[in-house]
Biopython code that builds the backbone (N, CA, C, O; Angstrom):
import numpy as np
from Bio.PDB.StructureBuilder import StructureBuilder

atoms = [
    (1, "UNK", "N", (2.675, -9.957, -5.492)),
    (1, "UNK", "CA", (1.753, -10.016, -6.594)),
    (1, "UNK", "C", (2.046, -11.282, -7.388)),
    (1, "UNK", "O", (3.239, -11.558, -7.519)),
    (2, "UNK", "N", (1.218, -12.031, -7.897)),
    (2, "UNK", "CA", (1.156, -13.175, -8.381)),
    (2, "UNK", "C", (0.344, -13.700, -9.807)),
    (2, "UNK", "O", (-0.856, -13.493, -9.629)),
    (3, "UNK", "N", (0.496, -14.073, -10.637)),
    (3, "UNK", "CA", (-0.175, -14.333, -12.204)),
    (3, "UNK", "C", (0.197, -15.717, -12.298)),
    (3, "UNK", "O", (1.290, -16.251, -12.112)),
    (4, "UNK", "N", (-1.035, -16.247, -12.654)),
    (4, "UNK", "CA", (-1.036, -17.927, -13.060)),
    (4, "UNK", "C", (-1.021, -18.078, -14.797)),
    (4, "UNK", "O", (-1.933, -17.680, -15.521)),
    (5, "UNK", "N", (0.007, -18.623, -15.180)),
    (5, "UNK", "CA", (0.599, -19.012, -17.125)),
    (5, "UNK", "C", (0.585, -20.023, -16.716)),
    (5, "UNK", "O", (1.163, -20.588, -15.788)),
    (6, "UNK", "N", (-0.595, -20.478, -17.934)),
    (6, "UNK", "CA", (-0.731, -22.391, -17.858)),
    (6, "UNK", "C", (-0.314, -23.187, -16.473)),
    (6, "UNK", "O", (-1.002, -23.119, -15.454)),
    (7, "UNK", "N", (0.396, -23.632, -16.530)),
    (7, "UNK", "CA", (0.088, -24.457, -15.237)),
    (7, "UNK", "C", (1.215, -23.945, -14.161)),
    (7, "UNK", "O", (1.415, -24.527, -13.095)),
    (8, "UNK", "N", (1.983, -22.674, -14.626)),
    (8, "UNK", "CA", (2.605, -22.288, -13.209)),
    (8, "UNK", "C", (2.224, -20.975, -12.698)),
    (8, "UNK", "O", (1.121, -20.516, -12.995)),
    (9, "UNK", "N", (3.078, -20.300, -11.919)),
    (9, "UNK", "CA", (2.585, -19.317, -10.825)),
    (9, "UNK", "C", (3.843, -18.101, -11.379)),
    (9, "UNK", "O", (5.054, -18.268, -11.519)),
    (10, "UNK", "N", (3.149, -17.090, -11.569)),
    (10, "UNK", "CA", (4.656, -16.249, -11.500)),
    (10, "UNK", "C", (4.254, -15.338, -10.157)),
    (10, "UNK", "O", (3.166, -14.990, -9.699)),
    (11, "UNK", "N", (5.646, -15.112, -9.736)),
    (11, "UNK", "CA", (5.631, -14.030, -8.692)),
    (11, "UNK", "C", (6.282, -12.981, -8.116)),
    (11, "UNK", "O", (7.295, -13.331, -7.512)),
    (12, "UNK", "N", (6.091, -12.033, -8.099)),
    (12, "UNK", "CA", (6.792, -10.351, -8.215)),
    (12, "UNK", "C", (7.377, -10.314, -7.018)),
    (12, "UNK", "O", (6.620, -9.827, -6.179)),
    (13, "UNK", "N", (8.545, -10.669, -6.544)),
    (13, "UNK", "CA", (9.255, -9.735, -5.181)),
    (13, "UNK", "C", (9.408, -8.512, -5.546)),
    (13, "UNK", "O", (9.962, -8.306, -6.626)),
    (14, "UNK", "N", (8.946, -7.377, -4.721)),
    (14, "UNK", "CA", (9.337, -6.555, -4.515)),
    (14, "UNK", "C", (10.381, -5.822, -4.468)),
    (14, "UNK", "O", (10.525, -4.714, -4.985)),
    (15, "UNK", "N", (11.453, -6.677, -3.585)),
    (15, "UNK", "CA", (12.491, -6.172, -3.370)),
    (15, "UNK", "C", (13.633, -6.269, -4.157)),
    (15, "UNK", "O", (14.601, -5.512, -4.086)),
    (16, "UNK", "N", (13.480, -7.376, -5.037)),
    (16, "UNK", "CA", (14.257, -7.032, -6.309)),
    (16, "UNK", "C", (14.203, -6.251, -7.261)),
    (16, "UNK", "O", (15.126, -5.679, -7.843)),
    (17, "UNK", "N", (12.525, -6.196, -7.529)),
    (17, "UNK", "CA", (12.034, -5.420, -8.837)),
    (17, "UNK", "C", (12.014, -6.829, -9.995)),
    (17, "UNK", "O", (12.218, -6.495, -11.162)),
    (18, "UNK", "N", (11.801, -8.234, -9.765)),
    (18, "UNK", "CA", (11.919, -9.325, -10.605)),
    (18, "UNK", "C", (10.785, -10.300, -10.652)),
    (18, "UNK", "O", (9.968, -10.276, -9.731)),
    (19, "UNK", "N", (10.665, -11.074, -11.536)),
    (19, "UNK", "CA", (9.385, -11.569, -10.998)),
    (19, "UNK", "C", (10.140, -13.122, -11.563)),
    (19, "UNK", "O", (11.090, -13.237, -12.338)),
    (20, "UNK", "N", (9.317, -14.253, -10.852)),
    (20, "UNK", "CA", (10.005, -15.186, -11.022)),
    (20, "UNK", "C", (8.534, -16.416, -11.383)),
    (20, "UNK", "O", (7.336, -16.413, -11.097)),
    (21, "UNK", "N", (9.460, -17.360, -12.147)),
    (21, "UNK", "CA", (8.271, -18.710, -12.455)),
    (21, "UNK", "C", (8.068, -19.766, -11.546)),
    (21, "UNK", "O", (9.143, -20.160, -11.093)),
    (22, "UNK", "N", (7.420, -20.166, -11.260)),
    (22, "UNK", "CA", (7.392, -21.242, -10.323)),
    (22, "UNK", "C", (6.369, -22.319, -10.821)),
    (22, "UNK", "O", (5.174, -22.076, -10.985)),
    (23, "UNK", "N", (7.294, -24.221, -11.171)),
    (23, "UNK", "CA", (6.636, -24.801, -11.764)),
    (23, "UNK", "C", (5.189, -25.237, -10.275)),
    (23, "UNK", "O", (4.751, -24.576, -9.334)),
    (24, "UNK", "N", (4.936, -26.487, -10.737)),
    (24, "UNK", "CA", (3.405, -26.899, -10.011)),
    (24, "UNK", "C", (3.977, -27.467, -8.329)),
    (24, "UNK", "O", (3.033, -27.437, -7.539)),
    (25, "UNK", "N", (5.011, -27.847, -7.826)),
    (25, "UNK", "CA", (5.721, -28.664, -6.841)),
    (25, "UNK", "C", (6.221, -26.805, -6.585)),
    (25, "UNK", "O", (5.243, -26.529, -5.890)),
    (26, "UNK", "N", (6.779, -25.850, -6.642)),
    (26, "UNK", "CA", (7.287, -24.776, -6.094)),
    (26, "UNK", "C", (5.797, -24.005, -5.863)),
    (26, "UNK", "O", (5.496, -23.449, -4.806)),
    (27, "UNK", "N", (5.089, -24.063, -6.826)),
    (27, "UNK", "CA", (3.836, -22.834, -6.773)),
    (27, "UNK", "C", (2.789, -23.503, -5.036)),
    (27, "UNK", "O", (2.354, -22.773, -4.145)),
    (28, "UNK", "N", (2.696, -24.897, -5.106)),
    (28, "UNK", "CA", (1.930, -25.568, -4.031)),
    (28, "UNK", "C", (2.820, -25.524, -2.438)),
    (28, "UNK", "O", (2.218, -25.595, -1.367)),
    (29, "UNK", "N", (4.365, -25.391, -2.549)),
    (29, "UNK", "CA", (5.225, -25.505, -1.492)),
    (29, "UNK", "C", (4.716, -23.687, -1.186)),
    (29, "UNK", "O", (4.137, -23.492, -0.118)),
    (30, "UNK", "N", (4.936, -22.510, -2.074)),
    (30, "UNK", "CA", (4.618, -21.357, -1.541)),
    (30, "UNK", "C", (2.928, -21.044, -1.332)),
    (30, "UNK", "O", (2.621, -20.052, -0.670)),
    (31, "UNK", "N", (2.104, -21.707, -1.774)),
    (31, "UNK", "CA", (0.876, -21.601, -1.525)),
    (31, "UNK", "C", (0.397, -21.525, 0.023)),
    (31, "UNK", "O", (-0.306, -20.726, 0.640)),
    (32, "UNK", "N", (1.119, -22.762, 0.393)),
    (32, "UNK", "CA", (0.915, -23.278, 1.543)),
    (32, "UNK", "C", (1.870, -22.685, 3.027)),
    (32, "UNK", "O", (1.757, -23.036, 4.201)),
    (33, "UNK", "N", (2.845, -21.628, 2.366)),
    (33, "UNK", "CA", (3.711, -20.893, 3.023)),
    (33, "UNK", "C", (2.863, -19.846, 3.603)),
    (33, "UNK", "O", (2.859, -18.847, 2.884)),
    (34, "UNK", "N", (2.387, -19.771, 4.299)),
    (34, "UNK", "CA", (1.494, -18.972, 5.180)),
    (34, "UNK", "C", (1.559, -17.901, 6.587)),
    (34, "UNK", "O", (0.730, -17.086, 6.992)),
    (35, "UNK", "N", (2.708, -18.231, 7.037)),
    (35, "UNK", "CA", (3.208, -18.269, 8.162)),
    (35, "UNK", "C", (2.721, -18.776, 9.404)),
    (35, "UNK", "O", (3.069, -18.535, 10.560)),
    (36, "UNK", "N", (1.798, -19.567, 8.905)),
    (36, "UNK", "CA", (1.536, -20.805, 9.940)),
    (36, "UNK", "C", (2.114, -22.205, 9.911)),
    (36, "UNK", "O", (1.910, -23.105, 10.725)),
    (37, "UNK", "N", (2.716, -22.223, 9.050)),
    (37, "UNK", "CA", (3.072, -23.618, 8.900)),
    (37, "UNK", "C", (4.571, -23.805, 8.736)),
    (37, "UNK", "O", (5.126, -23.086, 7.904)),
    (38, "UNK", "N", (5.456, -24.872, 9.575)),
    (38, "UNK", "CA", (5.867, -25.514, 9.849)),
    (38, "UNK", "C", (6.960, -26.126, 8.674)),
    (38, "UNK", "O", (6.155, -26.632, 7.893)),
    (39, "UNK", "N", (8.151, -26.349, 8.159)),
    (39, "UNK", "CA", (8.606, -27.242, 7.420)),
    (39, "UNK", "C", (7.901, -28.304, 7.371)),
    (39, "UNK", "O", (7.280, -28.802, 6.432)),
    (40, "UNK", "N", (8.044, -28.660, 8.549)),
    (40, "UNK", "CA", (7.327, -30.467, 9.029)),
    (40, "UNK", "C", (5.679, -30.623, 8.767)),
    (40, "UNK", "O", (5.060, -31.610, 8.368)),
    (41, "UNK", "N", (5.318, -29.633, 9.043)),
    (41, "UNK", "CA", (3.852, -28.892, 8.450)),
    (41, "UNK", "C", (3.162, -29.176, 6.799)),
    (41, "UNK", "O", (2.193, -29.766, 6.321)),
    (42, "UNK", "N", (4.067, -28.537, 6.420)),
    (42, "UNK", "CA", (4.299, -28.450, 4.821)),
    (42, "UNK", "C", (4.389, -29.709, 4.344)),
    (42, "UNK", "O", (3.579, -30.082, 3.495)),
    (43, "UNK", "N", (5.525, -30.676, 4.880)),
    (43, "UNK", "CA", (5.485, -32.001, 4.358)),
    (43, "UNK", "C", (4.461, -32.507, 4.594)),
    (43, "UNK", "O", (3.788, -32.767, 3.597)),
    (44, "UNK", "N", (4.026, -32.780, 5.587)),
    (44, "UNK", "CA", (2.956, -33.586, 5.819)),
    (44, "UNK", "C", (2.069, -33.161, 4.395)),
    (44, "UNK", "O", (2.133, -33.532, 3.223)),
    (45, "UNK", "N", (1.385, -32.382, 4.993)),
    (45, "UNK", "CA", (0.130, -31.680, 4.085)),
    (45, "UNK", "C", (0.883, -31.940, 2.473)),
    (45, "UNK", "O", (0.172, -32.650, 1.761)),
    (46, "UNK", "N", (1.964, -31.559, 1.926)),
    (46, "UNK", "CA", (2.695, -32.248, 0.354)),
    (46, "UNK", "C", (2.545, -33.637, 0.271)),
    (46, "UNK", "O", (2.391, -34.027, -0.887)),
    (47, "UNK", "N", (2.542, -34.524, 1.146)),
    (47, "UNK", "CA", (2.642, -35.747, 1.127)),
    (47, "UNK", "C", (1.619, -36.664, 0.840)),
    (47, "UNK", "O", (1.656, -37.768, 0.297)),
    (48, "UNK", "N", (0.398, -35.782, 1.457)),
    (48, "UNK", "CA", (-0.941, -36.637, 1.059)),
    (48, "UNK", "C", (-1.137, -36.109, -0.689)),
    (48, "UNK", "O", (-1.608, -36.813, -1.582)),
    (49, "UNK", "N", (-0.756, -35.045, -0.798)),
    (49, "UNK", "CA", (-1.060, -34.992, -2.966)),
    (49, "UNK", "C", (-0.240, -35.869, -3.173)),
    (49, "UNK", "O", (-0.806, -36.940, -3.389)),
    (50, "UNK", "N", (1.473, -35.965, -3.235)),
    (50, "UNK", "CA", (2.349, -36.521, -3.496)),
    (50, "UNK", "C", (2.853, -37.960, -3.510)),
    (50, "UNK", "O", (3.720, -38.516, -4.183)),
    (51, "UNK", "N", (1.989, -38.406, -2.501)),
    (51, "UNK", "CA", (1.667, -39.760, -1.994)),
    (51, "UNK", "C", (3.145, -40.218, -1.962)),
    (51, "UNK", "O", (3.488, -40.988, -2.859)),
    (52, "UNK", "N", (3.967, -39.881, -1.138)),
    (52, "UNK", "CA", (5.349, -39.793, -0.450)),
    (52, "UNK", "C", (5.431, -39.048, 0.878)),
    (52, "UNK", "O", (4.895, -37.998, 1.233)),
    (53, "UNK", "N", (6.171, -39.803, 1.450)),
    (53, "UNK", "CA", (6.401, -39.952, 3.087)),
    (53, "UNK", "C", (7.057, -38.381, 3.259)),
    (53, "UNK", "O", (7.921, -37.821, 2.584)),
    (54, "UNK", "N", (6.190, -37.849, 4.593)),
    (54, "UNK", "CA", (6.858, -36.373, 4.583)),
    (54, "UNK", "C", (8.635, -36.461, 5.043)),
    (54, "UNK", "O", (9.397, -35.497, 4.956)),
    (55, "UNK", "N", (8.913, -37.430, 5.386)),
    (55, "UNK", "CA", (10.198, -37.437, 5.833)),
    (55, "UNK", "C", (10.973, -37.218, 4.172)),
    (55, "UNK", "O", (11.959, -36.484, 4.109)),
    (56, "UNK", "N", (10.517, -37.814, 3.057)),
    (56, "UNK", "CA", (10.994, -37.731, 2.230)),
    (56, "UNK", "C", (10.968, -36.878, 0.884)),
    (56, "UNK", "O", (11.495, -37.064, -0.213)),
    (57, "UNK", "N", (10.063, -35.764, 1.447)),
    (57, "UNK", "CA", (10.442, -34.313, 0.740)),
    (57, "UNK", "C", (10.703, -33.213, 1.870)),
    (57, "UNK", "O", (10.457, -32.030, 1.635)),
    (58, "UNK", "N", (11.093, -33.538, 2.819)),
    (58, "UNK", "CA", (12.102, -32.729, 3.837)),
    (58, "UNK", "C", (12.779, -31.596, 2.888)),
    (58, "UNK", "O", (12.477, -30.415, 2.720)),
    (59, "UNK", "N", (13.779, -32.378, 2.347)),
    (59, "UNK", "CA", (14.910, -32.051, 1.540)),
    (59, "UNK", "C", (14.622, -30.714, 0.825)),
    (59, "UNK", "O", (15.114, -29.586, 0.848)),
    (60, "UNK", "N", (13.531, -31.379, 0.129)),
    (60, "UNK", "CA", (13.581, -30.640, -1.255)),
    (60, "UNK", "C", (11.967, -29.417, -0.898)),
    (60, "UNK", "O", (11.635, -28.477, -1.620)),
    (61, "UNK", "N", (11.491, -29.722, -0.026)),
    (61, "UNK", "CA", (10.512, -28.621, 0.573)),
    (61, "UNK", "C", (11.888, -27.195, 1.468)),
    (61, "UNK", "O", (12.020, -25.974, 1.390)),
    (62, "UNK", "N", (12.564, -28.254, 2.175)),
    (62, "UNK", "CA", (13.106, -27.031, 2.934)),
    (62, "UNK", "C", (14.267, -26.286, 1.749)),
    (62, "UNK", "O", (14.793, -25.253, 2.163)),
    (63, "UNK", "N", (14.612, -26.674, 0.563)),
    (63, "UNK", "CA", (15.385, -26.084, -0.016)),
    (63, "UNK", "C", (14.488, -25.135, -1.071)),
    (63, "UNK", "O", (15.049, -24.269, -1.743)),
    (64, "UNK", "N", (13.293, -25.336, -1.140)),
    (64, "UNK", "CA", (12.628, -24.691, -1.810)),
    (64, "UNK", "C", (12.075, -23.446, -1.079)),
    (64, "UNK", "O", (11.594, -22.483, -1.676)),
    (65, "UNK", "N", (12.182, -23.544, 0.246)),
    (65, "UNK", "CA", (11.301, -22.618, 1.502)),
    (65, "UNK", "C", (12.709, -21.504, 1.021)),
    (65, "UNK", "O", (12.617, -20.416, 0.453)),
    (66, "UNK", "N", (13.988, -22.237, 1.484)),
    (66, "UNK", "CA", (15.158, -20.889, 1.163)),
    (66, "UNK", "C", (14.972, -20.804, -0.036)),
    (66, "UNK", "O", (15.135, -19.584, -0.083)),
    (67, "UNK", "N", (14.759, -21.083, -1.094)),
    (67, "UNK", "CA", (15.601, -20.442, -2.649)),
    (67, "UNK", "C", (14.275, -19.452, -1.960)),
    (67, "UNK", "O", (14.819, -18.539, -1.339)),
    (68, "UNK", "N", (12.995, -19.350, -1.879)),
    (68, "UNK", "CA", (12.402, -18.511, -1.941)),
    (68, "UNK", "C", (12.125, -16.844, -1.145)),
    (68, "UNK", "O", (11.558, -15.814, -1.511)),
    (69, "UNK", "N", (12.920, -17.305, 0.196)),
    (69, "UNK", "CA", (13.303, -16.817, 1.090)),
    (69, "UNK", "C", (14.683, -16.134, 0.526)),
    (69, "UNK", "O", (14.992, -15.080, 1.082)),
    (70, "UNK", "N", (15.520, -16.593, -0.478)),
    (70, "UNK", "CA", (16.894, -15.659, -1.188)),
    (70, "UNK", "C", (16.255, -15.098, -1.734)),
    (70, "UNK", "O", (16.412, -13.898, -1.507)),
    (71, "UNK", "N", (15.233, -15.393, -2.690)),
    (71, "UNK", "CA", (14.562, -14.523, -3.716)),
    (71, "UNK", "C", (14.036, -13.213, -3.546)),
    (71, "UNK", "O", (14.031, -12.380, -4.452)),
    (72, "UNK", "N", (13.401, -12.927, -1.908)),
    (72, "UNK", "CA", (12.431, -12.163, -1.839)),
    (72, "UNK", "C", (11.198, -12.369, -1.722)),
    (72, "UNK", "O", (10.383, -11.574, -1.256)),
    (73, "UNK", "N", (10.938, -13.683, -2.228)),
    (73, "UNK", "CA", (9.266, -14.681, -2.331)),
    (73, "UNK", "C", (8.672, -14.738, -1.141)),
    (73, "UNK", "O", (7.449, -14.766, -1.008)),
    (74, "UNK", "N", (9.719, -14.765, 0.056)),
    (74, "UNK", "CA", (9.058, -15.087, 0.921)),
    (74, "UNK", "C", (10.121, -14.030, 2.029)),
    (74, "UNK", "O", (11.304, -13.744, 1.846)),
    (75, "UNK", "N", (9.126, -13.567, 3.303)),
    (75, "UNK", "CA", (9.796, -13.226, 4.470)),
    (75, "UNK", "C", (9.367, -13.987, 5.668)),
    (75, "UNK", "O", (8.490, -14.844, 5.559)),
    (76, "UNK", "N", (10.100, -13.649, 7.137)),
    (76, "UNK", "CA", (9.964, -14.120, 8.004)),
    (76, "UNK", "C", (9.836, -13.012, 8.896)),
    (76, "UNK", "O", (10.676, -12.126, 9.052)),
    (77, "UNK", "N", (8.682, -13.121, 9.497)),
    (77, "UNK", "CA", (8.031, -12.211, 10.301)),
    (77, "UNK", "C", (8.972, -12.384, 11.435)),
    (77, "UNK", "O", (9.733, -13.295, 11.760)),
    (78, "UNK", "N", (8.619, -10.979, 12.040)),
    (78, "UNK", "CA", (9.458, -11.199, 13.620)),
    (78, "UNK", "C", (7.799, -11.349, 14.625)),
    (78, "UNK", "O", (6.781, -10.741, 14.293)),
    (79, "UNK", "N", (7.884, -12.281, 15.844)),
    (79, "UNK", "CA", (6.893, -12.640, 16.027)),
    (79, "UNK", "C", (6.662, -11.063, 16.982)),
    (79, "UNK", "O", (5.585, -10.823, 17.527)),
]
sb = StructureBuilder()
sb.init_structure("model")
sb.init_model(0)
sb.init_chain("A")
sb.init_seg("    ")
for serial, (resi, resn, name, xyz) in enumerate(atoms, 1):
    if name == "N":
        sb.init_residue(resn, " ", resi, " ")
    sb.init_atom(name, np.array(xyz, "f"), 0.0, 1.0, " ", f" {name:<3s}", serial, name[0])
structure = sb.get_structure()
């Protein structure tokens, strides 16, 4: 479950019972978390808003994929 406050995203894991903020760069990295897409995926597609080389939010996309993935924000399907 998800609620948009001014310009960020909040979002309810479940499995904590917590709900968490996510500024405009976290709310667009889980938007796009779909389970179709790819780390390498993700950059790309961040890169054309961001107008920075997907090699160079690698970093900080794939560390954002786990904090969200610790959180509860996100799971990983078994295929």
């Amino acid at each position: 479950m998800t609620s948009e406050v001014l310009d960020e995203l909040v979002a309810y894991a479940p499995s904590s019972s917590q709900a968490f903020s996510m500024n405009a760069s976290a709310k667009a990295i889980w938007e796009l978390c779909d389970g179709t897409r790819s780390i390498e995926d993700l950059c790309r597609e961040l890169s054309e808003a961001a107008g920075a080389r997907p090699e160079d939010l690698r970093a900080d996309v794939q560390n954002a994929v786990d904090h969200m993935l610790e959180l509860g924000l996100l799971t990983i399907a078994e295929p």
